[in-house]
N, CA, C, O and CB atoms as a CASP TS submission, in Angstrom:
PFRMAT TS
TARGET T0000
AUTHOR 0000-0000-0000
METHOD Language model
MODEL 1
PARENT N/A
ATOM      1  N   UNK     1      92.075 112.731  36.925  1.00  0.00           N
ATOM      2  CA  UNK     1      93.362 113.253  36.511  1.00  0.00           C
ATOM      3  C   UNK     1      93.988 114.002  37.691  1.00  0.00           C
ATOM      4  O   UNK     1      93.406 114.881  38.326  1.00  0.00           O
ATOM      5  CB  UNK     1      93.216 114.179  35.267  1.00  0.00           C
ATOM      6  N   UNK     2      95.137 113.600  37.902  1.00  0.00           N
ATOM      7  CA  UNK     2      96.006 114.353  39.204  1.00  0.00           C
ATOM      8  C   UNK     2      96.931 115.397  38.695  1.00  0.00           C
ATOM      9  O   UNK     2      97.926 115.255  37.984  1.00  0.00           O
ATOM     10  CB  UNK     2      97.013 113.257  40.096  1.00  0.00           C
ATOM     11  N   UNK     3      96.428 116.436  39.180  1.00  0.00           N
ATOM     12  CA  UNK     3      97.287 117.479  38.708  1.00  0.00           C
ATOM     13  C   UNK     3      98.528 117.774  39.864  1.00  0.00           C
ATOM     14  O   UNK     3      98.421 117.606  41.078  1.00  0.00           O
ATOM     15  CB  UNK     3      96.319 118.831  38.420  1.00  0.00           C
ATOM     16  N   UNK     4      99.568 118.197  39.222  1.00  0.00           N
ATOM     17  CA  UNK     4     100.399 118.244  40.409  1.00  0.00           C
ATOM     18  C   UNK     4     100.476 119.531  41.208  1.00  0.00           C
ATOM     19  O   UNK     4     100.544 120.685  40.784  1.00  0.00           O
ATOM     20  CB  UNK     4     101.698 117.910  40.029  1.00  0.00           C
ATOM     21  N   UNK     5     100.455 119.155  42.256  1.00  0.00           N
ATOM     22  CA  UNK     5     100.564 120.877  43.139  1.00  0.00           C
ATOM     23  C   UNK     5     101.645 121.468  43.432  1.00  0.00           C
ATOM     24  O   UNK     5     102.811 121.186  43.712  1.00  0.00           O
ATOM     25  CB  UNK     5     100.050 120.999  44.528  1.00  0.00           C
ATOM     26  N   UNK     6     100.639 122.830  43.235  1.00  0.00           N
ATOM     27  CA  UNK     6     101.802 123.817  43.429  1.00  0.00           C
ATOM     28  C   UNK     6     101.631 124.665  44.239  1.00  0.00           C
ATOM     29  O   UNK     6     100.618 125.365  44.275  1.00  0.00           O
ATOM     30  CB  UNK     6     102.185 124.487  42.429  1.00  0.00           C
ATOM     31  N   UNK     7     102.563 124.747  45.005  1.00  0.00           N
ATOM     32  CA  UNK     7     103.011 125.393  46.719  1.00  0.00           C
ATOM     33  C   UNK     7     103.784 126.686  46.288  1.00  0.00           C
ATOM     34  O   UNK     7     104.989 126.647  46.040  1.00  0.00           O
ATOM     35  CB  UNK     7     104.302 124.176  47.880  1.00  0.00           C
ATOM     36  N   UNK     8     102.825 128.167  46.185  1.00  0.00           N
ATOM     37  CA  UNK     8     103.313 129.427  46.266  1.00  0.00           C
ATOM     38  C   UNK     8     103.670 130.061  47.111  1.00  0.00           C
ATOM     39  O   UNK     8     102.782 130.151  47.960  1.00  0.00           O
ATOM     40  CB  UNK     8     102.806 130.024  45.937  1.00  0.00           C
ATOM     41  N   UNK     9     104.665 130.662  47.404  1.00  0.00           N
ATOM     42  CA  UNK     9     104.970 131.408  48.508  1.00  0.00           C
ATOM     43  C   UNK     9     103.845 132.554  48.936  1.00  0.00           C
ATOM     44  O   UNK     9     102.936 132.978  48.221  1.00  0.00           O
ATOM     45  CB  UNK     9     106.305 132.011  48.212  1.00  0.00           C
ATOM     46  N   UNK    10     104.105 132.873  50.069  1.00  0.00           N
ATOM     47  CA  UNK    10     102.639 133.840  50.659  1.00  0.00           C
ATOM     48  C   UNK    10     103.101 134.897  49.285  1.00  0.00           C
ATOM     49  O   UNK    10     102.332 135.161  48.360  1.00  0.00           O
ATOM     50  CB  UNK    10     102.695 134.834  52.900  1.00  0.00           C
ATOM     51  N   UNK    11     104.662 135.458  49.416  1.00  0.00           N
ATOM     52  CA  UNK    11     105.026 136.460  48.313  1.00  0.00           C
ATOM     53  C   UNK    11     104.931 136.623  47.062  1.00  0.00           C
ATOM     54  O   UNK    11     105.128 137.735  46.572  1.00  0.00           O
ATOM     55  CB  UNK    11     105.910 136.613  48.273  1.00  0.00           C
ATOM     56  N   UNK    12     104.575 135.431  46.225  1.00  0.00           N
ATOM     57  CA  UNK    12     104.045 135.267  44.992  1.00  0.00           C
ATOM     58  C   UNK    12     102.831 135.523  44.727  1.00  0.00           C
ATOM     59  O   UNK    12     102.421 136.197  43.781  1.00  0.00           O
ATOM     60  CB  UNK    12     104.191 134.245  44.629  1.00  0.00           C
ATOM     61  N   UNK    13     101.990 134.813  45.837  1.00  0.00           N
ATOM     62  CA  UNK    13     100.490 135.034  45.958  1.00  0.00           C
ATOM     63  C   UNK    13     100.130 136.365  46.117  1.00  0.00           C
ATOM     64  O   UNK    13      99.151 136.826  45.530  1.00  0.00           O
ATOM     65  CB  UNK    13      99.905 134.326  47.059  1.00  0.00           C
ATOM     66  N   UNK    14     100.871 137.063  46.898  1.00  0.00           N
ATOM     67  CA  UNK    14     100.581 138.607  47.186  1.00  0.00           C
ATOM     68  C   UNK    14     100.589 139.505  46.215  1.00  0.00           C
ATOM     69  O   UNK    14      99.860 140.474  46.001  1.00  0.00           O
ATOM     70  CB  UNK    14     101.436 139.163  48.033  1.00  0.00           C
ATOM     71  N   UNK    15     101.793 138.929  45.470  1.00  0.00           N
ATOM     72  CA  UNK    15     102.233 139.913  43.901  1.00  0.00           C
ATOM     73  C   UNK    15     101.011 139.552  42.966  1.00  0.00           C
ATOM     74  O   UNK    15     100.390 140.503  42.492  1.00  0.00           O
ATOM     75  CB  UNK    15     104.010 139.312  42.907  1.00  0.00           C
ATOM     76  N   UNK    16     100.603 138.253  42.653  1.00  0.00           N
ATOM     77  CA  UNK    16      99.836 137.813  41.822  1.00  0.00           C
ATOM     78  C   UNK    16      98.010 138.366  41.813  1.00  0.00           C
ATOM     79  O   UNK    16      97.192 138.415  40.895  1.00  0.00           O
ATOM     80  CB  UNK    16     100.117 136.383  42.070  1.00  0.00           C
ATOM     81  N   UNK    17      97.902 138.754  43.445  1.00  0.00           N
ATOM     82  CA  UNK    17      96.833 139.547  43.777  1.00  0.00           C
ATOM     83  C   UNK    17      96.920 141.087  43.530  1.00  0.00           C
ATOM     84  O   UNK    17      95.952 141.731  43.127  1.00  0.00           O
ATOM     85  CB  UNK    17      96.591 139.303  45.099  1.00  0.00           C
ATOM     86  N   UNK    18      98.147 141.640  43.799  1.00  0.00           N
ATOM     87  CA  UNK    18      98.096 143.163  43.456  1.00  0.00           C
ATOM     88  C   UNK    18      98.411 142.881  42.083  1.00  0.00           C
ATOM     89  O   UNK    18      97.565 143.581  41.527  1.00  0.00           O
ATOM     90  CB  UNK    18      99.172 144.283  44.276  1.00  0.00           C
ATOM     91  N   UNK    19      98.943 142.426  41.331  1.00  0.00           N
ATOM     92  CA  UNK    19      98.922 142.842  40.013  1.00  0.00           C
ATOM     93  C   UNK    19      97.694 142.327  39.295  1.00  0.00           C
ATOM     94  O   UNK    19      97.472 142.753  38.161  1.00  0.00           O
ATOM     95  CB  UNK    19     100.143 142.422  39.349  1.00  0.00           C
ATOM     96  N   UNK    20      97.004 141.586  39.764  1.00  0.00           N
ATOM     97  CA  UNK    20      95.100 141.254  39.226  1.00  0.00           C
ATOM     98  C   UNK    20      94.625 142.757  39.756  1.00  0.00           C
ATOM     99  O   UNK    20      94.378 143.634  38.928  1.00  0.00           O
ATOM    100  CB  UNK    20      93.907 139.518  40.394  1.00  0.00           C
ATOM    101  N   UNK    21      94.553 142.914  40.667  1.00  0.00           N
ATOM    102  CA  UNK    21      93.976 144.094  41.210  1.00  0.00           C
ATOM    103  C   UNK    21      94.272 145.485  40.669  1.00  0.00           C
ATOM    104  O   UNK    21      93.513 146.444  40.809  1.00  0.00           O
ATOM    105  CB  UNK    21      94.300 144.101  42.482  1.00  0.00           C
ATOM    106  N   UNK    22      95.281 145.505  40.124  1.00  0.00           N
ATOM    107  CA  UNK    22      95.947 146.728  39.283  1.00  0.00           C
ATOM    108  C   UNK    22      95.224 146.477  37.834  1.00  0.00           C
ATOM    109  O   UNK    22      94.692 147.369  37.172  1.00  0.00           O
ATOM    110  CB  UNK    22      97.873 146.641  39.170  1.00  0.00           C
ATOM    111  N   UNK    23      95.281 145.477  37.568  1.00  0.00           N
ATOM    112  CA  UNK    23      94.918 145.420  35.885  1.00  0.00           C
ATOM    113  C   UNK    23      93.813 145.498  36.170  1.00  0.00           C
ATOM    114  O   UNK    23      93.400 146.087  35.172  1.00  0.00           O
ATOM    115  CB  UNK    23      95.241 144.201  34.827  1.00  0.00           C
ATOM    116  N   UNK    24      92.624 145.300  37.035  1.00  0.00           N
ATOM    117  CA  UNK    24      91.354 145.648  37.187  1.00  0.00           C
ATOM    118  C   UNK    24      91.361 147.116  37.272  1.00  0.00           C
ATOM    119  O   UNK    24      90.967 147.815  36.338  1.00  0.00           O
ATOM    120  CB  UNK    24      90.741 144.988  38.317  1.00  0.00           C
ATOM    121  N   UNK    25      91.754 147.536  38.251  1.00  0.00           N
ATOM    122  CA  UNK    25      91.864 149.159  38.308  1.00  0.00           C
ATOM    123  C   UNK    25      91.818 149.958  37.208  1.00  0.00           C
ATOM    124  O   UNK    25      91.149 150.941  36.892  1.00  0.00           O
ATOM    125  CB  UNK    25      93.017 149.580  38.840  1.00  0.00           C
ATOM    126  N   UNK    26      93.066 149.028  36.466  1.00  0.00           N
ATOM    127  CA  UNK    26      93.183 150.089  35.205  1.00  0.00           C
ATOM    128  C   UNK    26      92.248 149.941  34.290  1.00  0.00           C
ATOM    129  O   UNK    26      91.954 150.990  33.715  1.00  0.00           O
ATOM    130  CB  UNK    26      94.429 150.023  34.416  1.00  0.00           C
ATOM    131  N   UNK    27      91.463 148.635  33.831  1.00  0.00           N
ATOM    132  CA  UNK    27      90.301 148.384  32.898  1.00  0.00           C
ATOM    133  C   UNK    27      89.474 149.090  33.122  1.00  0.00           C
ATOM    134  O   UNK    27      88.906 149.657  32.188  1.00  0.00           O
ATOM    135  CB  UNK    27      89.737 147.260  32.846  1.00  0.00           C
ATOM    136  N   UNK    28      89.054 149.347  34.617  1.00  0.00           N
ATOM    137  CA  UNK    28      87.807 150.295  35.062  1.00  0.00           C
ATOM    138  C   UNK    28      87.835 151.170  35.234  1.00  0.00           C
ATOM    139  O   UNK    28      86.821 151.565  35.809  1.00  0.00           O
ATOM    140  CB  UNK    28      87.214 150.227  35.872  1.00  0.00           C
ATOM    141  N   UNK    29      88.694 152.039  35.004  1.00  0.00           N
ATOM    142  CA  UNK    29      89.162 153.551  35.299  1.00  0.00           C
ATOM    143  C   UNK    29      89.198 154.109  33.776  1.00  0.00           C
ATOM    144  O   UNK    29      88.865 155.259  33.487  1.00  0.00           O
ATOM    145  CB  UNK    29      90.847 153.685  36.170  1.00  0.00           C
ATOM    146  N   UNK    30      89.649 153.136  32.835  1.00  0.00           N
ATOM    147  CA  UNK    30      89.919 153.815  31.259  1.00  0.00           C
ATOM    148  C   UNK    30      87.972 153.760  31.156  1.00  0.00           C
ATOM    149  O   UNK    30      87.285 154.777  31.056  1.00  0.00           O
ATOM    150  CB  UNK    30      91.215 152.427  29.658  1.00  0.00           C
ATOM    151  N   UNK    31      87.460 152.448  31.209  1.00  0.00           N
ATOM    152  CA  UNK    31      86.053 152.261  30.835  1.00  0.00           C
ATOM    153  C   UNK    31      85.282 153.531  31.497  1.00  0.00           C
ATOM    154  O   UNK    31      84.293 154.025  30.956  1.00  0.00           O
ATOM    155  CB  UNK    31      85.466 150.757  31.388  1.00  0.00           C
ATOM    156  N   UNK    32      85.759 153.954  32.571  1.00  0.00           N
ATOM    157  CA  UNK    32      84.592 155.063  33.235  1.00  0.00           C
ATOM    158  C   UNK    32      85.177 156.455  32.351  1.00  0.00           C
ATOM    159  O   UNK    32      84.556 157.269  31.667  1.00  0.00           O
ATOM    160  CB  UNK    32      84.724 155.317  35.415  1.00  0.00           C
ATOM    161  N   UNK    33      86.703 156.341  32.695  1.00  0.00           N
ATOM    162  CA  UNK    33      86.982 157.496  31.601  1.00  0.00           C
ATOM    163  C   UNK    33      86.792 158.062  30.221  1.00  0.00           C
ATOM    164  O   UNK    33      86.962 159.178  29.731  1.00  0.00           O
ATOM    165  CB  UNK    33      87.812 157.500  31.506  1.00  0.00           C
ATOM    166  N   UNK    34      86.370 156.873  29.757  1.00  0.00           N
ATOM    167  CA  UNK    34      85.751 156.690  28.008  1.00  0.00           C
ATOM    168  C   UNK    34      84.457 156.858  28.195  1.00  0.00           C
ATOM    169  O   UNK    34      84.068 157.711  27.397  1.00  0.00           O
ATOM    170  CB  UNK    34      85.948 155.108  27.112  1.00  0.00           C
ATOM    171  N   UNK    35      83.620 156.475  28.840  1.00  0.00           N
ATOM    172  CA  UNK    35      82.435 157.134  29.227  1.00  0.00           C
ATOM    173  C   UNK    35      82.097 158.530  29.570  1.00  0.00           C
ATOM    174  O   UNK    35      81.426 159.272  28.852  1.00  0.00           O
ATOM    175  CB  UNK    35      82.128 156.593  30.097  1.00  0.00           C
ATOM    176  N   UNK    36      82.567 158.814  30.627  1.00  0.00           N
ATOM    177  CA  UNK    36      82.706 160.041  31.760  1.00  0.00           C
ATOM    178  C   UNK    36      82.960 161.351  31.744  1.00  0.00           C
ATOM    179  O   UNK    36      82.349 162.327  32.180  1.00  0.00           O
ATOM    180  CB  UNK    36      83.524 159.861  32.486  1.00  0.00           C
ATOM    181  N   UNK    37      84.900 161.077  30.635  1.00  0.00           N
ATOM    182  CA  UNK    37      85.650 162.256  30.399  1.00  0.00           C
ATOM    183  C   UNK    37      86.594 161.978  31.457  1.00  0.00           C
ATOM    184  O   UNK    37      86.483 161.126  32.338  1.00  0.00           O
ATOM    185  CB  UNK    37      84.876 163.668  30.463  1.00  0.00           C
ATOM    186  N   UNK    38      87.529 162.792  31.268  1.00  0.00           N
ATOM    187  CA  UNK    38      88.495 162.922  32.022  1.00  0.00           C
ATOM    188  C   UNK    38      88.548 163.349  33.338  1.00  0.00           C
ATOM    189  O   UNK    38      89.049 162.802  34.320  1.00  0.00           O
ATOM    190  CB  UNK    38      89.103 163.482  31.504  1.00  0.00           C
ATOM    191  N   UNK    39      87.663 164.935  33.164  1.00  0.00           N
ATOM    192  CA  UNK    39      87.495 165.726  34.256  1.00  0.00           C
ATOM    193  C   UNK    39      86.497 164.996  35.478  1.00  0.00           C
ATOM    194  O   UNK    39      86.438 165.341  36.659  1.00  0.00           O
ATOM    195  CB  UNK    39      86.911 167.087  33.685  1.00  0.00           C
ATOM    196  N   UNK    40      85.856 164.055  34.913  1.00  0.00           N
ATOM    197  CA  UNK    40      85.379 163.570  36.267  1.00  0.00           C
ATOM    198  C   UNK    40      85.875 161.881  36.329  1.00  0.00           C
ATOM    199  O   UNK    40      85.071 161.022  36.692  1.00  0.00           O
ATOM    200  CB  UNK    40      83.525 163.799  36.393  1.00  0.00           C
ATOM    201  N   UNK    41      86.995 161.612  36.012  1.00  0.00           N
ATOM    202  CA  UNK    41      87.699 160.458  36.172  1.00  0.00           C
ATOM    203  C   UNK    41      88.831 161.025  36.983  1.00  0.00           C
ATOM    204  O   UNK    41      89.346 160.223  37.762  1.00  0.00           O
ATOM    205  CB  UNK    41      88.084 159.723  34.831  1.00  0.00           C
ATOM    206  N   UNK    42      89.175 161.874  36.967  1.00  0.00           N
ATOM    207  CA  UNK    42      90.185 163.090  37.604  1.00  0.00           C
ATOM    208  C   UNK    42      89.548 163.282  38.746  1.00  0.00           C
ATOM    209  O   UNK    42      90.270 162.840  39.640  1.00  0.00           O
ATOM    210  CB  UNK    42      90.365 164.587  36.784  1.00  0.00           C
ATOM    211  N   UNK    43      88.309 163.827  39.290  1.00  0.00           N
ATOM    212  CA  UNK    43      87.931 163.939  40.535  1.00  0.00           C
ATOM    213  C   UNK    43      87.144 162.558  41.520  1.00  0.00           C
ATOM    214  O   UNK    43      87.079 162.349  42.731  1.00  0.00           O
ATOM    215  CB  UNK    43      87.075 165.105  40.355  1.00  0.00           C
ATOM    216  N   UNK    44      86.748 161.983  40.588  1.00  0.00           N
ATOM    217  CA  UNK    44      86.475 160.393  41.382  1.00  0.00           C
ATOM    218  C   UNK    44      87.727 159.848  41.762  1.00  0.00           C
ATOM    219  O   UNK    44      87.861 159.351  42.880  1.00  0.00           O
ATOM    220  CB  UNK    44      85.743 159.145  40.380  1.00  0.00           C
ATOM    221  N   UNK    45      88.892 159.902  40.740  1.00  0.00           N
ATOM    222  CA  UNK    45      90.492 159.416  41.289  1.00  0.00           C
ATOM    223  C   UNK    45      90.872 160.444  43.038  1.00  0.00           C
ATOM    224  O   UNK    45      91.384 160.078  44.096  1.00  0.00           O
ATOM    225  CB  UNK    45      92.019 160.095  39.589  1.00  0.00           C
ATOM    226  N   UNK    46      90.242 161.944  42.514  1.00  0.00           N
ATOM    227  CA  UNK    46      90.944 162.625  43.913  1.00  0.00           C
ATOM    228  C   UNK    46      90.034 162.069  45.199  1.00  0.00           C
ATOM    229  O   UNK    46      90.449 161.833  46.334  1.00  0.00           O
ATOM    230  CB  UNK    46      90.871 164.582  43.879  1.00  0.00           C
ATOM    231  N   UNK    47      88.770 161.939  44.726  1.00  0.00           N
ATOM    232  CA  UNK    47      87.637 161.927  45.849  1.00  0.00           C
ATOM    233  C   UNK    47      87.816 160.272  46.222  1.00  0.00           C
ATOM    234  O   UNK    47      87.418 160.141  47.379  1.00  0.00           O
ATOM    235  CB  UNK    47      85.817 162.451  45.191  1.00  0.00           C
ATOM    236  N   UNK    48      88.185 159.195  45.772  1.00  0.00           N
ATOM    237  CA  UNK    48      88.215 158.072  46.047  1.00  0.00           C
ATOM    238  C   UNK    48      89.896 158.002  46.893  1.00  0.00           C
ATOM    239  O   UNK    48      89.962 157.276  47.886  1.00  0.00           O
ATOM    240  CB  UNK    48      87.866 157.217  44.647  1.00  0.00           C
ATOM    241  N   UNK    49      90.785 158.534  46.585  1.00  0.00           N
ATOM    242  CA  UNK    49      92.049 159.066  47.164  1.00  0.00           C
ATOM    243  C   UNK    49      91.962 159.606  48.406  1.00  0.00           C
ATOM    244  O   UNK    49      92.741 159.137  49.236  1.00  0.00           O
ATOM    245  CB  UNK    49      92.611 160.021  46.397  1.00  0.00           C
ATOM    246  N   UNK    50      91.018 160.705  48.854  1.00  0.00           N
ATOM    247  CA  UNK    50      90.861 160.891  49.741  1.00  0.00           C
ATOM    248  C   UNK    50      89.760 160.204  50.811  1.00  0.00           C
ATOM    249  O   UNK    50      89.875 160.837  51.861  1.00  0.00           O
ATOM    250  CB  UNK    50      90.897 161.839  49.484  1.00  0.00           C
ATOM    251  N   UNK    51      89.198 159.629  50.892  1.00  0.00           N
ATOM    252  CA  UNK    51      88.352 158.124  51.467  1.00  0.00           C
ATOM    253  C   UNK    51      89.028 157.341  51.821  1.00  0.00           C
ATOM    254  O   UNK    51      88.664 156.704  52.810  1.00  0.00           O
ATOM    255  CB  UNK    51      87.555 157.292  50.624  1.00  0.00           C
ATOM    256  N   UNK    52      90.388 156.999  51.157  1.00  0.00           N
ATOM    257  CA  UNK    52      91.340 155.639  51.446  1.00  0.00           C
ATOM    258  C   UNK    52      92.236 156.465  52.380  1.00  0.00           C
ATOM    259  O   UNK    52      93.110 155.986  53.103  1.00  0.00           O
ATOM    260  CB  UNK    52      92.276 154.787  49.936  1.00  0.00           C
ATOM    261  N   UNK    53      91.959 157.589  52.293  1.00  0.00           N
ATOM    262  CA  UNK    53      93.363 158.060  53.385  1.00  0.00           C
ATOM    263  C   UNK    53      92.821 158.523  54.459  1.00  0.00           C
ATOM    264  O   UNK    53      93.547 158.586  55.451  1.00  0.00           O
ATOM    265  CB  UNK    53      94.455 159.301  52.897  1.00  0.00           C
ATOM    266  N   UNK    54      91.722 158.874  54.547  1.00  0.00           N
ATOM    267  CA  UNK    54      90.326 159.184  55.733  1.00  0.00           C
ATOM    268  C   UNK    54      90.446 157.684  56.287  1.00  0.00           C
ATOM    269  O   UNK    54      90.805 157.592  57.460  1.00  0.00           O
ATOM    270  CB  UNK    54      88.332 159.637  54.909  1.00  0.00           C
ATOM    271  N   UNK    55      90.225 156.660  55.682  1.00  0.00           N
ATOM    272  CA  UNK    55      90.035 155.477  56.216  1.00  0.00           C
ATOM    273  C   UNK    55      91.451 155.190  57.453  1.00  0.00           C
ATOM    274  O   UNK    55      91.504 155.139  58.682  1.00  0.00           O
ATOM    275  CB  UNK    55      89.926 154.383  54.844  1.00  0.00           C
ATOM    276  N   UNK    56      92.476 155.053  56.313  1.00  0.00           N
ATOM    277  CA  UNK    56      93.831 154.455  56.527  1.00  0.00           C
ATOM    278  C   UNK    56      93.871 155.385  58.444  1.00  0.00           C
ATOM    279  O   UNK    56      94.067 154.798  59.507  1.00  0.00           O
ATOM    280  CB  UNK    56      95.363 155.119  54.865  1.00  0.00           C
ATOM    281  N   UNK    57      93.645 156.712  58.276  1.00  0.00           N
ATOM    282  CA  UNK    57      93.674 157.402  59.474  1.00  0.00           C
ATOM    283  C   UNK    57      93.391 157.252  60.185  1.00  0.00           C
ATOM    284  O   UNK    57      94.086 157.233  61.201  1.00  0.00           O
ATOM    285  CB  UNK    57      93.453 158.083  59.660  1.00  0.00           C
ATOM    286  N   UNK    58      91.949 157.004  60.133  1.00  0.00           N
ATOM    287  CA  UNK    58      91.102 157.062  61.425  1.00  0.00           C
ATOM    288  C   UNK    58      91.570 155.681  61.821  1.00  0.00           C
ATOM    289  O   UNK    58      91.974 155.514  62.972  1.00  0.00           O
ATOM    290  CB  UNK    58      89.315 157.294  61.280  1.00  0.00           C
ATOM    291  N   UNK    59      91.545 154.494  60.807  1.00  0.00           N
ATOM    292  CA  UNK    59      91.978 153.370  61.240  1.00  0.00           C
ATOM    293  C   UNK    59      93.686 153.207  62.624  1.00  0.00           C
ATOM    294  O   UNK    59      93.714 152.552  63.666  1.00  0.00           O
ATOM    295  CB  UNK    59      92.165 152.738  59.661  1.00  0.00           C
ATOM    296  N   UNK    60      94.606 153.915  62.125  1.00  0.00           N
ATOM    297  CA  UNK    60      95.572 154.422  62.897  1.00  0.00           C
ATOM    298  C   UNK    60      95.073 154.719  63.831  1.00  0.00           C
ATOM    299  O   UNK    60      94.918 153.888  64.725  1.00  0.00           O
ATOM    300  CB  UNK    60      96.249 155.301  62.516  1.00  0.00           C
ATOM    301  N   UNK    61      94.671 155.916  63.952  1.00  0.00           N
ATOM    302  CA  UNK    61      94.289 156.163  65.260  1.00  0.00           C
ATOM    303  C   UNK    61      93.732 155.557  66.159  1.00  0.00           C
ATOM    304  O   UNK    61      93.884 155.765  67.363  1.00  0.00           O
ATOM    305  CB  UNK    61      93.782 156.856  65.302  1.00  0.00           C
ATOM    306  N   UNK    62      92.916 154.612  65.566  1.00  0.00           N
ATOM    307  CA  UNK    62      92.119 154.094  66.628  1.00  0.00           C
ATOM    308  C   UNK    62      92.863 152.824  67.069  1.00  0.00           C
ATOM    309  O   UNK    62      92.584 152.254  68.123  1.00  0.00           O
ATOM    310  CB  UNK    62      90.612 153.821  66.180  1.00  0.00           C
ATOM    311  N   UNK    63      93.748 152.431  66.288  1.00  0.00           N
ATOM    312  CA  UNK    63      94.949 151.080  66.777  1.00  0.00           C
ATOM    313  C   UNK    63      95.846 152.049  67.660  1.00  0.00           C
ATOM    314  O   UNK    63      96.614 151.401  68.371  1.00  0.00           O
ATOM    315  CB  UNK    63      96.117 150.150  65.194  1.00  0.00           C
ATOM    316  N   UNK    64      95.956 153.396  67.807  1.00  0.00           N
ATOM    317  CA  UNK    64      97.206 153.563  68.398  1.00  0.00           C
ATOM    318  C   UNK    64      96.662 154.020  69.810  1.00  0.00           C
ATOM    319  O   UNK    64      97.435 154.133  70.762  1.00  0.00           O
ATOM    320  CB  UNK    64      98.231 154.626  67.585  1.00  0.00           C
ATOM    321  N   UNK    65      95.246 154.293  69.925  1.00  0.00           N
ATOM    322  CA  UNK    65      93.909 154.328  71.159  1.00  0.00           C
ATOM    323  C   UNK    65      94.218 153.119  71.749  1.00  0.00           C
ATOM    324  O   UNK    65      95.117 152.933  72.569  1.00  0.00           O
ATOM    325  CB  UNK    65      92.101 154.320  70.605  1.00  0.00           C
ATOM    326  N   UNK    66      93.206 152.048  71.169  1.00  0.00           N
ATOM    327  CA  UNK    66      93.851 150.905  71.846  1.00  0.00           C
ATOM    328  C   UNK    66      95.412 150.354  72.605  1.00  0.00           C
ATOM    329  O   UNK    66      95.552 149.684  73.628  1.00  0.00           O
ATOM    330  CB  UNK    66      93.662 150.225  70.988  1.00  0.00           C
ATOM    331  N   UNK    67      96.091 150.719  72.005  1.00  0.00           N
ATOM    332  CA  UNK    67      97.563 150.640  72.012  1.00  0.00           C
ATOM    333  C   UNK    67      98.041 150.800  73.596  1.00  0.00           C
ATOM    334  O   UNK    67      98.629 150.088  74.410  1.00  0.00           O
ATOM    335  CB  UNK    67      98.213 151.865  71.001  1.00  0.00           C
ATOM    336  N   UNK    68      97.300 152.508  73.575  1.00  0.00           N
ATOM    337  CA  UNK    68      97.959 153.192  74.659  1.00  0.00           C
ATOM    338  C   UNK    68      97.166 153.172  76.165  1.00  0.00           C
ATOM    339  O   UNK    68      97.544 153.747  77.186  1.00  0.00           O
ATOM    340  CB  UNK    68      98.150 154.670  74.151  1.00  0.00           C
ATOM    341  N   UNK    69      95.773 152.214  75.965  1.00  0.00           N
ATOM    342  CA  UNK    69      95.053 151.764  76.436  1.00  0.00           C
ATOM    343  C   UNK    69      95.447 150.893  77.765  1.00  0.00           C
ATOM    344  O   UNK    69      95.081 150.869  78.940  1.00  0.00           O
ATOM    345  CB  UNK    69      94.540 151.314  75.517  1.00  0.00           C
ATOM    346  N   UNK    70      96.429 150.159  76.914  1.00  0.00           N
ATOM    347  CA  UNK    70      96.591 148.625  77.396  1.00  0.00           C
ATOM    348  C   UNK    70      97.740 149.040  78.593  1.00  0.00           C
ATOM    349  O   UNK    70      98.229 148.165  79.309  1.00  0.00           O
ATOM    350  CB  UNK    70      97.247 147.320  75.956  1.00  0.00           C
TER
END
């Protein structure tokens, strides 16, 4: 059986990945919170918040090292 193809833009594909990725987020964040409590769904949200922005940084920096390298 030949199915016919379909040619998504990179921009569809991108949306279609963050919004899978969001509805995951949110399934697993209520499930730990229904478990957990709030108060430590509240500080895994701050403490996982701050890791992605530790990351995002150091990552910067070290592209803007290279950068000034060259």
């Amino acid at each position: 059986m030949n199915l016919p193809s379909i040619h998504w833009s990179s921009d569809v594909r991108q949306l279609l990945f963050i919004g899978t990725s969001v509805l995951t987020a949110i399934a697993l964040s209520y499930d730990y919170m229904a478990r957990e409590g709030l108060l430590d769904a509240f500080l895994a949200f701050i403490g996982t918040s701050l890791l992605l922005a530790l990351i995002v940084i150091v990552s910067v920096l070290l592209s803007d090292r290279s950068l000034d390298s060259d």
